[in-house]
C-alpha positions in Angstrom: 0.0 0.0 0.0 2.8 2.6 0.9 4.7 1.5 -2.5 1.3 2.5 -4.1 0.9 5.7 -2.8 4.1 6.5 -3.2 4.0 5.8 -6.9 1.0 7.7 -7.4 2.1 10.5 -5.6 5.5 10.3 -8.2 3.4 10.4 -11.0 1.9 13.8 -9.9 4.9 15.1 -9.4 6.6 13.9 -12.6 3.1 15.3 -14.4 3.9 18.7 -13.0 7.8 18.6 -14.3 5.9 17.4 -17.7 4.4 20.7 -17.7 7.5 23.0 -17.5 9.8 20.8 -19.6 8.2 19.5 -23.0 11.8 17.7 -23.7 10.1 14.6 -21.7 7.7 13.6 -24.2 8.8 9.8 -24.0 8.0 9.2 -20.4 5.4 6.2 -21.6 8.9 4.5 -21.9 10.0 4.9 -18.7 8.1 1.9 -17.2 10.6 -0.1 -14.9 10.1 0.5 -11.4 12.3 -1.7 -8.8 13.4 -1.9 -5.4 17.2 -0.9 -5.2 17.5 -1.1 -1.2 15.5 -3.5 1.3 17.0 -2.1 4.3 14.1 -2.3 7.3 13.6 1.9 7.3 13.9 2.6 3.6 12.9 2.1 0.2 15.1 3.3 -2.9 12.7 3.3 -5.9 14.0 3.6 -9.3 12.9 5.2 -12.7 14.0 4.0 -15.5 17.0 1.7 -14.3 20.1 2.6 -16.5 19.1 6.5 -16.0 18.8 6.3 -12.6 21.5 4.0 -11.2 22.9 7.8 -9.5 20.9 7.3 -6.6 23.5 8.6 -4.0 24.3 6.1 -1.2 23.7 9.6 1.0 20.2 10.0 -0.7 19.3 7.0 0.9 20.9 7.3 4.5 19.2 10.2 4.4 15.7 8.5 3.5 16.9 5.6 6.4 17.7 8.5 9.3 14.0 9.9 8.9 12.4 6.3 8.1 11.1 7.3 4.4 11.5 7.3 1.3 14.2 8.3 -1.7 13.8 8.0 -5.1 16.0 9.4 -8.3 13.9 11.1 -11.0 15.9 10.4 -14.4 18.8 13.0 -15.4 16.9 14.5 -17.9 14.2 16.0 -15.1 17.2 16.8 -13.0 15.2 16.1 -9.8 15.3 13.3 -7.1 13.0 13.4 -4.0 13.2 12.4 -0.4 9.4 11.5 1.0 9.9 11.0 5.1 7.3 8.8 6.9 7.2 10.2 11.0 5.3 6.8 12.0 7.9 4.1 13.8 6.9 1.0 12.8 9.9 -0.4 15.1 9.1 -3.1 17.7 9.6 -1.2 20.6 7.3 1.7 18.9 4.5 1.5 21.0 4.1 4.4 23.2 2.7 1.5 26.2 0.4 0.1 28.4 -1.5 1.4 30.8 -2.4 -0.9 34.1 -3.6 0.0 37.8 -1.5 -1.6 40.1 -4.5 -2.0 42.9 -3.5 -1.7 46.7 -0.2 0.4 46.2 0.3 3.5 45.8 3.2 4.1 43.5 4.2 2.3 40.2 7.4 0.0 39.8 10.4 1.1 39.1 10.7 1.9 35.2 6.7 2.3 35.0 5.5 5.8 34.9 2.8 6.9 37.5 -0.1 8.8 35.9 -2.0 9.3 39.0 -2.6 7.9 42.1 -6.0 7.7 44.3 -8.2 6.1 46.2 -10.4 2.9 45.2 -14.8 3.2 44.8 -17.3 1.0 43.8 -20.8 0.1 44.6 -22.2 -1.0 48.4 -21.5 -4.3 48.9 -25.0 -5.1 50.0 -26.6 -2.6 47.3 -28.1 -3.9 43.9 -28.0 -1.8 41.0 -24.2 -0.5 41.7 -21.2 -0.5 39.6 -20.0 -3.9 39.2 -16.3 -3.3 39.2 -14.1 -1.0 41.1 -12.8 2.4 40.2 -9.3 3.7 40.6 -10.6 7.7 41.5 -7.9 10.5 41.7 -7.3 12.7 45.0 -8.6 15.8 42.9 -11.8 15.4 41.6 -13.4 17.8 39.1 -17.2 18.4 38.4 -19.2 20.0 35.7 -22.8 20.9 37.2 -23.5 21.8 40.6 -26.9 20.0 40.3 -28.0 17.3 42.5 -28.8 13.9 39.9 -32.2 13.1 40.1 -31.7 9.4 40.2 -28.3 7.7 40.5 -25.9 5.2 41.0 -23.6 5.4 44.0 -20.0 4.8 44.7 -18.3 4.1 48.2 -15.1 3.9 49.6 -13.2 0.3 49.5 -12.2 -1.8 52.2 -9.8 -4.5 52.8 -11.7 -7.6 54.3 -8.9 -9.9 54.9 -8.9 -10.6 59.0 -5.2 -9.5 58.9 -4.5 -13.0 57.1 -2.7 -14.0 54.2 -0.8 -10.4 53.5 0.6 -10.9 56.6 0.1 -7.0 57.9 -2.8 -5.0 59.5 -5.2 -4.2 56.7 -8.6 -4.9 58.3 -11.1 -2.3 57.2 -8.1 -0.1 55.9 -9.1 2.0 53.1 -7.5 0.9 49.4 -4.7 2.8 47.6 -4.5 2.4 43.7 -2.1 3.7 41.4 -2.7 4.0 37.5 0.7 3.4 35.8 2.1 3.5 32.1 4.6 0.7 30.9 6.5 2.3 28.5 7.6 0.5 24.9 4.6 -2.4 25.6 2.0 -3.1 23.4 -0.3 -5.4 25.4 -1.2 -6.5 28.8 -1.8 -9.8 30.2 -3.5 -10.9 33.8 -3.1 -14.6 35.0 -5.0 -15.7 38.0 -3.2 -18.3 40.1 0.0 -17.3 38.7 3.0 -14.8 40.4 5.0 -15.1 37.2 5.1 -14.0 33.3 5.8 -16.6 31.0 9.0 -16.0 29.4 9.8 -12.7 27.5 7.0 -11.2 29.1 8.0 -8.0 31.5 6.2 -8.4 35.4 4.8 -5.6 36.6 3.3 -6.9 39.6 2.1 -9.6 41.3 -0.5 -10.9 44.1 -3.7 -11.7 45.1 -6.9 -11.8 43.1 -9.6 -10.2 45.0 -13.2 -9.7 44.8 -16.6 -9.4 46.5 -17.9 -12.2 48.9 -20.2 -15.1 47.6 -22.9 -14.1 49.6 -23.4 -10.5 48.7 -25.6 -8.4 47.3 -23.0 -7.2 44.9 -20.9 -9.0 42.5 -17.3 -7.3 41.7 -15.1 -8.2 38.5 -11.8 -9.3 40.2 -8.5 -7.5 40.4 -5.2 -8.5 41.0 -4.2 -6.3 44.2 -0.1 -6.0 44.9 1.3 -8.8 46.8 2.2 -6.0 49.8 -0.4 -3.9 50.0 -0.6 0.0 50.8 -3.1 1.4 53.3 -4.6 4.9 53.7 -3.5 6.0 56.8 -6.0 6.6 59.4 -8.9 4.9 57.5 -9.2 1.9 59.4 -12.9 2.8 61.0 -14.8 -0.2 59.4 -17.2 1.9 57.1 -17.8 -0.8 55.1 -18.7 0.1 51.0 -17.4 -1.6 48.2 -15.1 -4.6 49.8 -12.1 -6.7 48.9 -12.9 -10.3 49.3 -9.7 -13.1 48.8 -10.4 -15.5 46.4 -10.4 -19.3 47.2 -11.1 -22.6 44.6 -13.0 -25.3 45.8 -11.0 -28.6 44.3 -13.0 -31.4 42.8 -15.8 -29.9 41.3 -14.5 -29.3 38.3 -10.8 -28.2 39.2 -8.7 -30.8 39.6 -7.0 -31.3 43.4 -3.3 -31.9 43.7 -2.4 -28.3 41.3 -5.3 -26.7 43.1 -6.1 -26.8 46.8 -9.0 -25.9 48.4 -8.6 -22.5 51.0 -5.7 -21.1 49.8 -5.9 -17.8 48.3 -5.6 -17.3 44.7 -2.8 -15.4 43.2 -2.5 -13.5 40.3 0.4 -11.5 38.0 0.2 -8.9 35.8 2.5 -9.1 32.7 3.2 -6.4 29.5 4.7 -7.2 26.2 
């Protein structure tokens, strides 16, 4: 497709040097078009190969510096062009992934934090209530000063753990979140019962997969929280809201005992690439 539009885009121009120079009236002969460099970042195109073998070897590390194009127009039009293309098509091009990294409150090292806040979602006992939880920033802003005549609502999280498993106070402790950009990654993956990537796949965190409790009201999509878990200091009044549940399999009704065992919290990884 680029070659395409790049050959079109040729013709006009050659059309135009047709009008200012009636000497090139035999163009219709001039009908051999070949590659003349395969490196990754350029293309050397050529018009009329024994006219335009002069394609300068600095023509084209020009055309590979900026990642575009060079082509040599035949003597007789006493032209050659340089088309640059901005887009990287490189591997690493990808400007990256963006992740929360639930429970903490700053990114790993080499991610970039975008923000960090505090984690909503709907009452735990409430129907009708977002079904996921929300990463919301310290510093809200609003649009109307109007009360909603009918609405949704969102509530603080809390961790209900009983102080087991993380090994630390975080009983009714309000959760930390921090939204975080992977730079140079292209995709993200989450695998439950897992606290590693599979190979050439970057971690960005690992831990526990957490969600609402079996006999609520509401039902939560998991998330992975951090395997050492932040609190918000002087939140630990038991308020209740949207809560953070561990995750447990129950082995032999369907899931095979032995790999998985029954009361023992899931894990989970997150992983970019």
């Amino acid at each position: 497709m680029e070659k395409i539009l790049f050959i079109s885009f040729f013709i006009f121009v050659i059309g135009l040097a047709l009008s200012t120079d009636s000497s090139i009236r035999d163009f219709e002969n001039y009908d051999h078009i070949e590659e003349i460099s395969h490196d990754d970042q350029s293309h050397a195109v050529e018009i009329n190969e024994k006219d335009a073998a002069d394609v300068t070897k600095t023509e084209k590390e020009e055309a590979a510096k900026s990642n575009g194009i060079v082509a040599k127009i035949s003597p007789g039009l006493k032209a050659s062009l340089i088309i640059t293309n901005d887009m990287d098509t490189s591997p690493n091009s990808a400007s990256g992934v963006i992740y929360t990294r639930w429970g903490k409150l700053h990114c790993r090292t080499g991610a970039q934090m975008i923000y960090s806040g505090l984690v909503g979602g709907g009452h735990y006992n409430q129907k009708g209530n977002i079904a996921r939880y929300l990463c919301l920033p310290r510093n809200p802003q609003y649009l109307s000063t109007d009360a909603p005549f009918a609405a949704s609502y969102i509530h603080g999280a809390e961790y209900e753990t009983g102080n087991k498993v993380f090994g630390k106070t975080t009983q009714d402790y309000n959760v930390p979140c921090a939204v975080c950009l992977s730079p140079k990654k292209g995709t993200k993956l989450v695998i439950p019962a897992r606290v590693s990537c599979p190979s050439g796949w970057t971690e960005e965190y690992y831990g526990y997969y957490m969600s609402s409790y079996h006999g609520h009201n509401l039902n939560v999509n998991p998330e992975c929280v951090d395997h050492v878990p932040d609190v918000i200091n002087g939140s630990e009044a038991n308020t209740n809201g949207v809560l953070f549940y561990f995750m447990q399999v129950t082995c032999g009704s369907g899931l095979p005992c032995g790999p998985y065992i029954t009361d023992r919290a899931i894990t989970c990884v997150v992983c970019t690439k």
